[in-house]
TORKOL-4160 file (C-alpha; in steps of 0.2 Angstrom, whole numbers, padded with zeros to 4 digits, m for minus):
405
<pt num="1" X="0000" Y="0000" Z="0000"/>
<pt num="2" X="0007" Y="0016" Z="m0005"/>
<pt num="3" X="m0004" Y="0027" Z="0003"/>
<pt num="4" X="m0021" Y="0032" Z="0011"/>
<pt num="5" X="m0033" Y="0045" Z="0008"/>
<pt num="6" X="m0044" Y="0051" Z="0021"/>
<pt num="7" X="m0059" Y="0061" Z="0019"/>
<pt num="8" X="m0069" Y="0071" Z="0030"/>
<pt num="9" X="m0086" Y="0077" Z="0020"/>
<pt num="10" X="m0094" Y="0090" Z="0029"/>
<pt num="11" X="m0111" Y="0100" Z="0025"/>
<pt num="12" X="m0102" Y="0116" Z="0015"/>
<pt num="13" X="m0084" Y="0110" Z="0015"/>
<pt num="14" X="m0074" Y="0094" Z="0016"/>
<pt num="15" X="m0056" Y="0090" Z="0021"/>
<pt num="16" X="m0043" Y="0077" Z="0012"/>
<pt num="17" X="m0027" Y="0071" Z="0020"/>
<pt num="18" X="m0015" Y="0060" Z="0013"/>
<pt num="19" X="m0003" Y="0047" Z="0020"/>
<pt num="20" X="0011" Y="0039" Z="0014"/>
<pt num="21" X="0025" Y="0029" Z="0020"/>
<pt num="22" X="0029" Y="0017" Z="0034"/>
<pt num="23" X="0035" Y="0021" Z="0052"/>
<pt num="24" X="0048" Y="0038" Z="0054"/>
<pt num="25" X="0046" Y="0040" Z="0035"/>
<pt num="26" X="0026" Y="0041" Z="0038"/>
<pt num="27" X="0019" Y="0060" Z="0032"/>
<pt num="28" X="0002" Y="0069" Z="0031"/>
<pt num="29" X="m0002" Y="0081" Z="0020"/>
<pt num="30" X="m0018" Y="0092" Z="0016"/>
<pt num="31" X="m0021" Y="0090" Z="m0001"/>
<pt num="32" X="m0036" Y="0104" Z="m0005"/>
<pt num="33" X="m0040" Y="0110" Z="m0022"/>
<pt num="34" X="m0024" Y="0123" Z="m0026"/>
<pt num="35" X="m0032" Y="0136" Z="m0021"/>
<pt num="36" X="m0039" Y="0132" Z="m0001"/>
<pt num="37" X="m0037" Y="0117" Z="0009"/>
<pt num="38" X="m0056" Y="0118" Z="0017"/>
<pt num="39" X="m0062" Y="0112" Z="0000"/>
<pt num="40" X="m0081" Y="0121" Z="m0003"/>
<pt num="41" X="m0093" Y="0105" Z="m0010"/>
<pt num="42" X="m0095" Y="0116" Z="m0024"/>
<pt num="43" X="m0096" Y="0109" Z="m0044"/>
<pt num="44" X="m0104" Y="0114" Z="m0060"/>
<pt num="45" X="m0106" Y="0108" Z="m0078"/>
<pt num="46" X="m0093" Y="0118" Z="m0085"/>
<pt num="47" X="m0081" Y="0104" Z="m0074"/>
<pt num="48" X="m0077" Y="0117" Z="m0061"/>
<pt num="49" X="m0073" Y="0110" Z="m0044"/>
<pt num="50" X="m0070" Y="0116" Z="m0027"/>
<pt num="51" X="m0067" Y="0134" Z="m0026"/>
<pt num="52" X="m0067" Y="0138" Z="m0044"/>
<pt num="53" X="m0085" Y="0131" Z="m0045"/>
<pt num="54" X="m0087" Y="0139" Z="m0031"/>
<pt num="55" X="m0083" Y="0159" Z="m0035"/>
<pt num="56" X="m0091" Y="0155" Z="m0051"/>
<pt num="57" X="m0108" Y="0150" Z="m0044"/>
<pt num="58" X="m0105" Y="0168" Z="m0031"/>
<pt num="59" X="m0103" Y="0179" Z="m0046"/>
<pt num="60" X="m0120" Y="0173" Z="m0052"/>
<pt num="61" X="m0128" Y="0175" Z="m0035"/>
<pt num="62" X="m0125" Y="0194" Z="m0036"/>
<pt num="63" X="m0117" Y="0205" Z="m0023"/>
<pt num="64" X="m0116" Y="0199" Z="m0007"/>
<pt num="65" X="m0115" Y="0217" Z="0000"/>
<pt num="66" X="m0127" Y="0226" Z="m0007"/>
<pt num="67" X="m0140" Y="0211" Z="0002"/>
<pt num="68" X="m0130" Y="0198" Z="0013"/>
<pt num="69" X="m0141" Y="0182" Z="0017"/>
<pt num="70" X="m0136" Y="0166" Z="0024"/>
<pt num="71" X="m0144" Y="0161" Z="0006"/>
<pt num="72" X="m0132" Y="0172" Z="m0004"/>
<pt num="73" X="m0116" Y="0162" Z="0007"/>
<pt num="74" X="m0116" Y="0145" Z="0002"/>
<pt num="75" X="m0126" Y="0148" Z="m0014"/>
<pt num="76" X="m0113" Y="0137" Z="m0021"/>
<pt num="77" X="m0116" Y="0120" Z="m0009"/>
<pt num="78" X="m0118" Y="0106" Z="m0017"/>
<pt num="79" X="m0120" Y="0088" Z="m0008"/>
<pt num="80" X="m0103" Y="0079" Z="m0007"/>
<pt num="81" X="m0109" Y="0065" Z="m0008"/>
<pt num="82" X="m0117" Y="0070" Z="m0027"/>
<pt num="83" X="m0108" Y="0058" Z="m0041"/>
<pt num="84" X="m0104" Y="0073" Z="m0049"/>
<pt num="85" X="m0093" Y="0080" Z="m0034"/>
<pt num="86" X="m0088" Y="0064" Z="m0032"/>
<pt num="87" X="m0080" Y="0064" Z="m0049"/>
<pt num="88" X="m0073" Y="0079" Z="m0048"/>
<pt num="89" X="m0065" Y="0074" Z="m0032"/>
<pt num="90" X="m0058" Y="0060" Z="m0040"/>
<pt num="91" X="m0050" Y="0070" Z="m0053"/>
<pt num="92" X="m0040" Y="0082" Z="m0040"/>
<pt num="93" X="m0034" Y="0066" Z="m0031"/>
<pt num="94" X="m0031" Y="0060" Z="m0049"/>
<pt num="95" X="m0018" Y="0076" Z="m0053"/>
<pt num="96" X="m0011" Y="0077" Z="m0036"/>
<pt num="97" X="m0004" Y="0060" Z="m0037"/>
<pt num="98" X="0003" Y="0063" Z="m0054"/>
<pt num="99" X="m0010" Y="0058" Z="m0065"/>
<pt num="100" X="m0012" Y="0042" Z="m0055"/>
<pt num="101" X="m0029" Y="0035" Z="m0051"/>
<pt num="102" X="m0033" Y="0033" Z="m0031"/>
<pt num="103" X="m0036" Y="0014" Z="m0031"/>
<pt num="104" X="m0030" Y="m0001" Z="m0023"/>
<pt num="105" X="m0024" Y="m0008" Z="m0037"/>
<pt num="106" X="m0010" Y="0009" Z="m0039"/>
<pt num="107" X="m0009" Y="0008" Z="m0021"/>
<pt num="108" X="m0020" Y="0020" Z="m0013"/>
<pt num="109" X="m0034" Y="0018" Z="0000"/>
<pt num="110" X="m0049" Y="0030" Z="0002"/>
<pt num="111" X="m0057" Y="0031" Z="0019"/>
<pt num="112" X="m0072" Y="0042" Z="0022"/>
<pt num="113" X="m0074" Y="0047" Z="0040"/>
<pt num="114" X="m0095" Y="0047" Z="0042"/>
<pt num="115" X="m0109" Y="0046" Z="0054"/>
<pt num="116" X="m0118" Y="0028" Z="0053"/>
<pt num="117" X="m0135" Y="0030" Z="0043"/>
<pt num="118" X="m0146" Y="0026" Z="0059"/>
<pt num="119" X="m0141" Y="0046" Z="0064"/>
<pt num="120" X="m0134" Y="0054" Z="0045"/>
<pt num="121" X="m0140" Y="0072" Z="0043"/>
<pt num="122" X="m0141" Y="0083" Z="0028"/>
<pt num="123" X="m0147" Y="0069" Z="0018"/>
<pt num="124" X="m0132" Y="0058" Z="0020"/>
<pt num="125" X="m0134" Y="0041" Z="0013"/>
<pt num="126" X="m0129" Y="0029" Z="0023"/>
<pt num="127" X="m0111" Y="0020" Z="0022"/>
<pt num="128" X="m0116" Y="0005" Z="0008"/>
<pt num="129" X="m0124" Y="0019" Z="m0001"/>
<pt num="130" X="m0110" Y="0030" Z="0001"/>
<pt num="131" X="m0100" Y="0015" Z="m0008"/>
<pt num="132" X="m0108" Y="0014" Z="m0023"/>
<pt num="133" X="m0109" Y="0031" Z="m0027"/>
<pt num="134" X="m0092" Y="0033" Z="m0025"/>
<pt num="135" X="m0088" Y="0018" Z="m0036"/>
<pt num="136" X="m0098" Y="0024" Z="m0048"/>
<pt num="137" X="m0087" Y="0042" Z="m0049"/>
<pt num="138" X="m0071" Y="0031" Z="m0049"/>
<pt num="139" X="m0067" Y="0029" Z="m0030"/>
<pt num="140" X="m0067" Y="0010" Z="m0029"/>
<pt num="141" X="m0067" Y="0001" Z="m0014"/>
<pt num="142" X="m0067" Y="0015" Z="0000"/>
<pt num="143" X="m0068" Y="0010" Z="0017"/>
<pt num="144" X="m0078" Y="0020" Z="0032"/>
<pt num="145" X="m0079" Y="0023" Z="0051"/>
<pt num="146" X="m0084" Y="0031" Z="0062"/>
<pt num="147" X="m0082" Y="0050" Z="0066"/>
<pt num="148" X="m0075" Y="0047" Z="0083"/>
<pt num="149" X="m0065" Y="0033" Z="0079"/>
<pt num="150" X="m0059" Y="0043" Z="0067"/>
<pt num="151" X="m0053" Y="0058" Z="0078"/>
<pt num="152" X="m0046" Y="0044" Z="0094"/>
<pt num="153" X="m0036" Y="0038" Z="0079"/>
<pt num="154" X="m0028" Y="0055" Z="0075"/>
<pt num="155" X="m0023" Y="0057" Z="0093"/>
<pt num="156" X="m0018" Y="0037" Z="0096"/>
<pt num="157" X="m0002" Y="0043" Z="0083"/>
<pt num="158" X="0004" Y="0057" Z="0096"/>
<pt num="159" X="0018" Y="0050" Z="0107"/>
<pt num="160" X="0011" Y="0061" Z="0122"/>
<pt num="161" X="m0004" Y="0070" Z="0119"/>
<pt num="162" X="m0004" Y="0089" Z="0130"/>
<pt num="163" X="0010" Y="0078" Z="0142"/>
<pt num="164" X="m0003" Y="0067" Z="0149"/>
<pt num="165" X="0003" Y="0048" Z="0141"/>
<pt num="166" X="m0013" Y="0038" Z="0135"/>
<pt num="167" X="m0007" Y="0023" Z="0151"/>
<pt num="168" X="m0013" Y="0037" Z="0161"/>
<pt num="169" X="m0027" Y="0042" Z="0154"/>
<pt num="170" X="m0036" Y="0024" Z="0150"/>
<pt num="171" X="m0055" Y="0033" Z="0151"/>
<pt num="172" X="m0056" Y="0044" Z="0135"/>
<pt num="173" X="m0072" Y="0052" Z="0127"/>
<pt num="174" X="m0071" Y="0057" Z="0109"/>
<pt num="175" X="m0080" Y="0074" Z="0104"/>
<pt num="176" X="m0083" Y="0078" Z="0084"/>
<pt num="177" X="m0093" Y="0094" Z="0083"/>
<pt num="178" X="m0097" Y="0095" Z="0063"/>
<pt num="179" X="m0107" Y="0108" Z="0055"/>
<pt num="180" X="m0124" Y="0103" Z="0059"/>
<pt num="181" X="m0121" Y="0089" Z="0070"/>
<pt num="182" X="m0111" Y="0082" Z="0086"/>
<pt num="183" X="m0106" Y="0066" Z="0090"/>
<pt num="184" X="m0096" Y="0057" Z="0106"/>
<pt num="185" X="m0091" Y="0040" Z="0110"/>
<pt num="186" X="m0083" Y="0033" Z="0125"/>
<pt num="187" X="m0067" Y="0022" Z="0127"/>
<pt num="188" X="m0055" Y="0011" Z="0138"/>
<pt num="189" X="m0037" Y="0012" Z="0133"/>
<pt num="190" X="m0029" Y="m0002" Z="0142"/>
<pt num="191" X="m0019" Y="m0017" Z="0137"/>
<pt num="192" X="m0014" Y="m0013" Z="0119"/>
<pt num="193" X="m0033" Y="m0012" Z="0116"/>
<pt num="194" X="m0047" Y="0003" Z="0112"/>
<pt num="195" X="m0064" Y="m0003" Z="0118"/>
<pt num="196" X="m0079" Y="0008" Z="0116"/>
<pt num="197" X="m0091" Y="0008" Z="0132"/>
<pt num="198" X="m0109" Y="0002" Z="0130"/>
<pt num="199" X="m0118" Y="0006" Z="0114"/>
<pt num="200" X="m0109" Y="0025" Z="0110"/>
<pt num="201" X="m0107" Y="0034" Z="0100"/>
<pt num="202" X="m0123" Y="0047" Z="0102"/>
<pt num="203" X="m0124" Y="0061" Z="0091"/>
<pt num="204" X="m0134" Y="0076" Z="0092"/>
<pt num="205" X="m0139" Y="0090" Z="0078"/>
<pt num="206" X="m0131" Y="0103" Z="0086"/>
<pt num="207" X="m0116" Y="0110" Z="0074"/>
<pt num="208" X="m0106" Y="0126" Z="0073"/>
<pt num="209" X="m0111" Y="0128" Z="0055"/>
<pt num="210" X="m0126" Y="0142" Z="0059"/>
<pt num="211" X="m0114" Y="0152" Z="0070"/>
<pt num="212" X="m0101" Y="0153" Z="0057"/>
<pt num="213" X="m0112" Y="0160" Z="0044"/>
<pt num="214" X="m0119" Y="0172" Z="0057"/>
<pt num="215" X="m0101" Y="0180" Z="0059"/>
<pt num="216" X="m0099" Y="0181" Z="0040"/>
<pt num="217" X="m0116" Y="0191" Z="0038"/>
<pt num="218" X="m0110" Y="0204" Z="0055"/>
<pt num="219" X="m0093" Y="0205" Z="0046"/>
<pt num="220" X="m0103" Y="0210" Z="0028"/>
<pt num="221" X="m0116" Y="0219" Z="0038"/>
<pt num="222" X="m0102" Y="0232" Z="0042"/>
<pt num="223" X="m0094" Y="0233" Z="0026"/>
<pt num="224" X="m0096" Y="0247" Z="0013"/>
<pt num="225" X="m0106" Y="0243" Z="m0003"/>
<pt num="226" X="m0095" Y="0234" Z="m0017"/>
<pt num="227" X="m0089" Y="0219" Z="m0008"/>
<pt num="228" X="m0084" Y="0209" Z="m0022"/>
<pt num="229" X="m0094" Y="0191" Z="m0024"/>
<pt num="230" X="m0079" Y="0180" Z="m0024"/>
<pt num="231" X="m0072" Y="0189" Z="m0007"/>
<pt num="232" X="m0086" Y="0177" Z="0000"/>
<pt num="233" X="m0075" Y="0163" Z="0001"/>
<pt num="234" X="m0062" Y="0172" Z="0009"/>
<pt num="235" X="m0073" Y="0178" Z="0023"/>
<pt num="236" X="m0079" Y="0159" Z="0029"/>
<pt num="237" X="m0061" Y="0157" Z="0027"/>
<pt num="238" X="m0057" Y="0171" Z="0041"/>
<pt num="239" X="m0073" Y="0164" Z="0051"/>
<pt num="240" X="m0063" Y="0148" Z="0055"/>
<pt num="241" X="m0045" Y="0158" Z="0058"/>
<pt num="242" X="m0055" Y="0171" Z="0069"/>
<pt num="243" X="m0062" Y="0154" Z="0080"/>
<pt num="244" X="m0045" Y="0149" Z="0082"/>
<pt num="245" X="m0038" Y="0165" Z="0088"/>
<pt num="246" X="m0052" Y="0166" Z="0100"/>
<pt num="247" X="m0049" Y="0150" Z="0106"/>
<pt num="248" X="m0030" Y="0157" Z="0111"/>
<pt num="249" X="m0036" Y="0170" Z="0122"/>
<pt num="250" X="m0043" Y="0175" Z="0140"/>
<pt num="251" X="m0060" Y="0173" Z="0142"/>
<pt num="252" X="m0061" Y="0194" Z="0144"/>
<pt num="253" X="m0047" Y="0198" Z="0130"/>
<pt num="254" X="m0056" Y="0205" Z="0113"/>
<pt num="255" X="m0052" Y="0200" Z="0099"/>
<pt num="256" X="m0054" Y="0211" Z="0085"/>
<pt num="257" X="m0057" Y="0206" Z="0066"/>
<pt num="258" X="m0042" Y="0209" Z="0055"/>
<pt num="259" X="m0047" Y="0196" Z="0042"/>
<pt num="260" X="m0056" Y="0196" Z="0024"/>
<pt num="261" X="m0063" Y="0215" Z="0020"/>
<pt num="262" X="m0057" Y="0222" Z="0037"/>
<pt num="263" X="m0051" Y="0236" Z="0024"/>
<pt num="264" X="m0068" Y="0237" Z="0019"/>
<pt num="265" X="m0077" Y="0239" Z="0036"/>
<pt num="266" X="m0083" Y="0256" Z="0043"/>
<pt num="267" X="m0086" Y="0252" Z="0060"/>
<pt num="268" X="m0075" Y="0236" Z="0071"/>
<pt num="269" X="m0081" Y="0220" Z="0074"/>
<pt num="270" X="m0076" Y="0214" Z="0093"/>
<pt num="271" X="m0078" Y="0197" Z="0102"/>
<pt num="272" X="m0075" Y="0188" Z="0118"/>
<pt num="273" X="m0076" Y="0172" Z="0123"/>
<pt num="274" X="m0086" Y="0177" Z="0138"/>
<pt num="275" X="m0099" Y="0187" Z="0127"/>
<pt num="276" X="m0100" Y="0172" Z="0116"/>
<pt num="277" X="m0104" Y="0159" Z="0129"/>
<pt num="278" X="m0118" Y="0174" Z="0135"/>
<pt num="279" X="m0127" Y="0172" Z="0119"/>
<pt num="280" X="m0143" Y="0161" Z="0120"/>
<pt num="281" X="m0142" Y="0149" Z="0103"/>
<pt num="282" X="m0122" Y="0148" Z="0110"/>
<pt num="283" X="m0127" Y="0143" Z="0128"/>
<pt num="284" X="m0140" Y="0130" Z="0123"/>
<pt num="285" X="m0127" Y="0122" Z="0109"/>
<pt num="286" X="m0115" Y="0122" Z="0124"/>
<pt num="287" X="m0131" Y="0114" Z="0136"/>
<pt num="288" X="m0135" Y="0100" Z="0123"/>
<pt num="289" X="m0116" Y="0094" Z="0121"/>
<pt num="290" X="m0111" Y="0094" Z="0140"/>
<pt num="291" X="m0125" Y="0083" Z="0141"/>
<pt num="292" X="m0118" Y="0072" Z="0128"/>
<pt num="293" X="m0102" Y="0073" Z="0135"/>
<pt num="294" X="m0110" Y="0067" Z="0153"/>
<pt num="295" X="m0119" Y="0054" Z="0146"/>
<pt num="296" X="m0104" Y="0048" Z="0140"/>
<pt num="297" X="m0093" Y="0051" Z="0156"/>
<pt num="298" X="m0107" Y="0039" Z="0166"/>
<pt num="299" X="m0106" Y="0028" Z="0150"/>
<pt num="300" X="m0088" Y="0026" Z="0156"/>
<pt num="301" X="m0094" Y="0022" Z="0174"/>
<pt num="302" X="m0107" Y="0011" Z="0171"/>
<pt num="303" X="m0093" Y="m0006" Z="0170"/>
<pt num="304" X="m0090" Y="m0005" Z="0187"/>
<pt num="305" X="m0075" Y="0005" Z="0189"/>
<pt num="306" X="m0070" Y="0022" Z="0192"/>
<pt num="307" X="m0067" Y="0033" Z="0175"/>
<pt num="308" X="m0059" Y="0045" Z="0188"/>
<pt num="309" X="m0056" Y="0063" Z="0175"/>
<pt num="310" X="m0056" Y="0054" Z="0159"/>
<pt num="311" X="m0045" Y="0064" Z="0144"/>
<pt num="312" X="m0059" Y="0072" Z="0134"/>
<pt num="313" X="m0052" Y="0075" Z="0114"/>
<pt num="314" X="m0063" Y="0089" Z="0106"/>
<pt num="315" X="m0062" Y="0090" Z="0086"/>
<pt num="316" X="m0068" Y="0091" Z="0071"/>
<pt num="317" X="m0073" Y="0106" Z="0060"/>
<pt num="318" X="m0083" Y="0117" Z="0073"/>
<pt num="319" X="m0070" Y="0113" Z="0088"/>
<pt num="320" X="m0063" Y="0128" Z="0082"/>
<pt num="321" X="m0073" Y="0140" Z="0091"/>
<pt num="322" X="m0071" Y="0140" Z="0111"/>
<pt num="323" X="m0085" Y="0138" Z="0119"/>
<pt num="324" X="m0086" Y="0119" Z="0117"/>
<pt num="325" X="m0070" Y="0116" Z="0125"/>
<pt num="326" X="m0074" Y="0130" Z="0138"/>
<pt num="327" X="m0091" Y="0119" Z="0143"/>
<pt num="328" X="m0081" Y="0102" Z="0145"/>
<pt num="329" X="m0070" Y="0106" Z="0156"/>
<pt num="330" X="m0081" Y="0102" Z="0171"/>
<pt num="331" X="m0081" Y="0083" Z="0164"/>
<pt num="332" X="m0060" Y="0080" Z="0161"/>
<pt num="333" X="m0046" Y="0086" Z="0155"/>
<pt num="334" X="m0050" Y="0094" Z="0138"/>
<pt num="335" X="m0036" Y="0092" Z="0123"/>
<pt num="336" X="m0038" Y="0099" Z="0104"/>
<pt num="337" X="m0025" Y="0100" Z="0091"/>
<pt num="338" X="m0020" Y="0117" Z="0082"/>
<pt num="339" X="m0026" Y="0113" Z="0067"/>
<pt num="340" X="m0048" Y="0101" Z="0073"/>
<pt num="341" X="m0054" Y="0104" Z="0054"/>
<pt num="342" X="m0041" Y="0090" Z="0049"/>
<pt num="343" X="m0042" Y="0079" Z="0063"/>
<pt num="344" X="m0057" Y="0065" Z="0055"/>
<pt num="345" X="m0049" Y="0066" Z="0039"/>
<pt num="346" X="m0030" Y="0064" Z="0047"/>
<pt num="347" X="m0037" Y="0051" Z="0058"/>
<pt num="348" X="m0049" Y="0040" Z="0044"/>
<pt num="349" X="m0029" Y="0041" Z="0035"/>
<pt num="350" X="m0024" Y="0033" Z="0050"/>
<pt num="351" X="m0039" Y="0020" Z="0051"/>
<pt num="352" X="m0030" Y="0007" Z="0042"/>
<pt num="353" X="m0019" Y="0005" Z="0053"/>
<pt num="354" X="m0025" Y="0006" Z="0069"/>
<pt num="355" X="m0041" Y="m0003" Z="0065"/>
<pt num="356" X="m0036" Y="m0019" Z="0071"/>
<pt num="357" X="m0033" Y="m0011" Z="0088"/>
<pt num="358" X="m0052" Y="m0007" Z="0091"/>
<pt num="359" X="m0065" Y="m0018" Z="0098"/>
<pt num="360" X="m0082" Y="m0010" Z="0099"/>
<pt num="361" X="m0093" Y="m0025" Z="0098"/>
<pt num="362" X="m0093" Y="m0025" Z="0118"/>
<pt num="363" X="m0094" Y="m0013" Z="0133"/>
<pt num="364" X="m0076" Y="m0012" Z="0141"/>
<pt num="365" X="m0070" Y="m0025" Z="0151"/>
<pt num="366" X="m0060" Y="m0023" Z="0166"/>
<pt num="367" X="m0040" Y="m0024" Z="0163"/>
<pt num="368" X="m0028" Y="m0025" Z="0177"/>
<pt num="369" X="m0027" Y="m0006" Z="0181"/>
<pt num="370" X="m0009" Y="0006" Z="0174"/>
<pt num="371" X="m0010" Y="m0007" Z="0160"/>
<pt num="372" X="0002" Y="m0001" Z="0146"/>
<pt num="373" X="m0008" Y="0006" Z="0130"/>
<pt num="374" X="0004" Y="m0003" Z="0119"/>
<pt num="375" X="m0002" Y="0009" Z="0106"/>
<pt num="376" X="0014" Y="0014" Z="0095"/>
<pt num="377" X="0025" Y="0028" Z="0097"/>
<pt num="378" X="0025" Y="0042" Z="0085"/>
<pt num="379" X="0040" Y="0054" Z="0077"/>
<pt num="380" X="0034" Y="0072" Z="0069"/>
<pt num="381" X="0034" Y="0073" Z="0052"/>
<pt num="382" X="0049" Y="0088" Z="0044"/>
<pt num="383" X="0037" Y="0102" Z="0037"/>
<pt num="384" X="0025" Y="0101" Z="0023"/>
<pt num="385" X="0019" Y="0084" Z="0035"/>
<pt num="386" X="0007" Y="0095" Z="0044"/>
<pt num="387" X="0002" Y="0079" Z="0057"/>
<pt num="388" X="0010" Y="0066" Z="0067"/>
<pt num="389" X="0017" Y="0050" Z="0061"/>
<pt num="390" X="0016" Y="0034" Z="0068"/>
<pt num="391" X="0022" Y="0014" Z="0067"/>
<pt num="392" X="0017" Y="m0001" Z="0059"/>
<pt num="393" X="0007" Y="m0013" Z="0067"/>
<pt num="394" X="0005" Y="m0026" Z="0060"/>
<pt num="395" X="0021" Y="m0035" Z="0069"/>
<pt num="396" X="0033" Y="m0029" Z="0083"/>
<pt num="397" X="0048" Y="m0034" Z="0073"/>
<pt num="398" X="0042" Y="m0021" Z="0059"/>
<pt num="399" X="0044" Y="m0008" Z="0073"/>
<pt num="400" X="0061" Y="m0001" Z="0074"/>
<pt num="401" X="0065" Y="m0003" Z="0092"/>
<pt num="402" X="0066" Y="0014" Z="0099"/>
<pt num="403" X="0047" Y="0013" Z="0092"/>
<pt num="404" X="0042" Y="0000" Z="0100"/>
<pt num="405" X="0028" Y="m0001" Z="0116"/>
């Protein structure tokens, strides 16, 4: 296998990470479209994908300025799961490999990270579904799992993730906050095995997607006349940048727009992370996934032992704004990486190798407690590899050993 392609297919935008090579030599890269890595499910019959499509279908929509509607900001949306994105999608892997085709018989994987049908949104079709269509646009044989598998297996490739190592932190909950939906599962680490607790994950339609758009339409609402159609994509761009930088500051620190069309504003646009938690659509997004997470957390105590402050791992595409780590902290010890809007798609990369590893077929069973993880060591990638690398597993002799458990 030469490499692995994971996907992350989200309600406007979707995420592709590829993998190649085995053990220190392992990399990750964002692949995007050439122009943006948060690729926009955009297409058209002039063969336009991603962001081309994209700008293309803005300039018909008109001027965004002149009447800014959630409508007018994804006018462009497509459903990624469509054959025609799909195909399209097929050709950008195509190119970036070097004209070679993303199949398992040129050596490549495809892995989709998605939610099981019983709780798809957006009109997701469920996982054989997914299959066929993406057959039929070229992507043969593509594998699935599960969103929160997806994002433990992104963190399982850190050596020491926020200097808390994984023996020590056995009780883990995953938390994938998508656009319009969020999702957690529990988990034992113990004995070289990952074991799911009781019937998790649970998801909820609670997403960041809404809020997003929100901040674009204050951002235009203060713009001067003229904004130009395409500075659109640019904006939803600087939505996600200005979530991140809100996430590095005090609760009482604001933070002030300097993104897409700040040159165009008349009056400045302000934030803190306290004023966003005060919001009422914010609080009760917050209410509904602390409950999730609790469920969860007694999930983790219902087989009998104490999950003590489990390790909560926070992700996904709308674990970029604050206030969901900010409302689990009560539960555990929160971690998120720098970059959530690649973890599922880093982590279905992953899921290949680390599947063998999981058993989620049974609650957890007790292991003697301090149990070593056995989960492989990892070694950062030189730059361009934007996320960890990790080991083979398949045998402890194909582990050089300074990497092994």
């Amino acid at each position: 296998m030469t490499g692995v392609i994971g996907l992350d297919l989200q309600h406007s935008r979707s995420m592709i990470v590829l993998r190649e090579g085995e053990g220190v030599r392992t990399v990750l890269a964002p692949v995007g479209d050439g122009i943006r890595y948060a690729v926009p499910n955009a297409c058209d019959d002039q063969g336009r994908w991603g962001s081309a499509a994209a700008e293309a279908s803005l300039v018909s929509c008109g001027d965004p300025g002149s009447a800014p509607a959630a409508a007018d900001l994804l006018c462009w949306r497509r459903s990624p799961w469509s054959e025609q994105f799909l195909r399209g999608l097929h050709a950008r892997l195509t190119g970036y490999l070097g004209q070679v085709a993303p199949t398992p018989p040129n050596g490549y994987r495809v892995v989709v990270s998605v939610l099981p049908s019983a709780t798809a949104s957006d009109g997701e079709p469920p996982p054989t579904d997914l299959r066929k269509r993406c057959a039929a646009a070229g992507l043969t044989d593509v594998a699935t799992v599960d969103p929160t598998d997806a994002l433990l297996c992104r963190w399982l490739t850190e050596p020491d993730p926020g200097g808390t190592p994984w023996e020590a932190s056995p009780a883990v909950v995953a938390v994938v906050c998508g656009e319009t939906w969020t999702s957690a599962a529990a988990y034992r680490i113990e004995g070289g095995r990952v074991r799911r607790a009781r019937t998790y994950p649970e998801t909820v339609a609670t997403g960041t997607g809404t809020w997003c758009t929100e901040l674009a339409l204050q951002v235009l609402a203060r713009c001067r006349p003229g904004v130009p159609a395409t500075a659109v994509l640019a904006l939803l761009d600087g939505v996600g940048e200005f979530a991140t930088g809100l996430r590095g500051t005090d609760a009482d620190r604001a933070l002030e727009w300097s993104g897409p069309l700040a040159d165009r504003m008349y009056a400045p646009l302000r934030l803190t992370r306290r004023e966003l938690l005060a919001r009422q659509e914010i609080r009760a997004a917050s209410g509904t996934v602390a409950a999730l997470v609790s469920r969860a957390v007694t999930a983790l105590a219902g087989d009998g032992r104490e999950a003590g402050r489990p390790l909560i791992l926070v992700g996904g595409c709308g674990a970029s704004w604050p206030f969901l780590g900010d409302a689990l902290t009560p539960f555990g010890t929160v971690r998120q990486s720098s970059a959530p809007c690649r973890d599922l798609a880093a982590g279905a990369a992953w899921w290949p190798l680390l599947r063998t590893r999981f058993d989620t077929t049974r609650p957890a069973a007790a292991t003697r407690p301090g149990a070593s993880t056995g989960i492989p060591s990892s070694a950062r990638s030189p730059e361009r590899r934007t996320e960890p690398a990790a080991t083979r597993t398949s045998g402890h002799d194909d582990v050089p050993p300074w990497l092994r458990p």
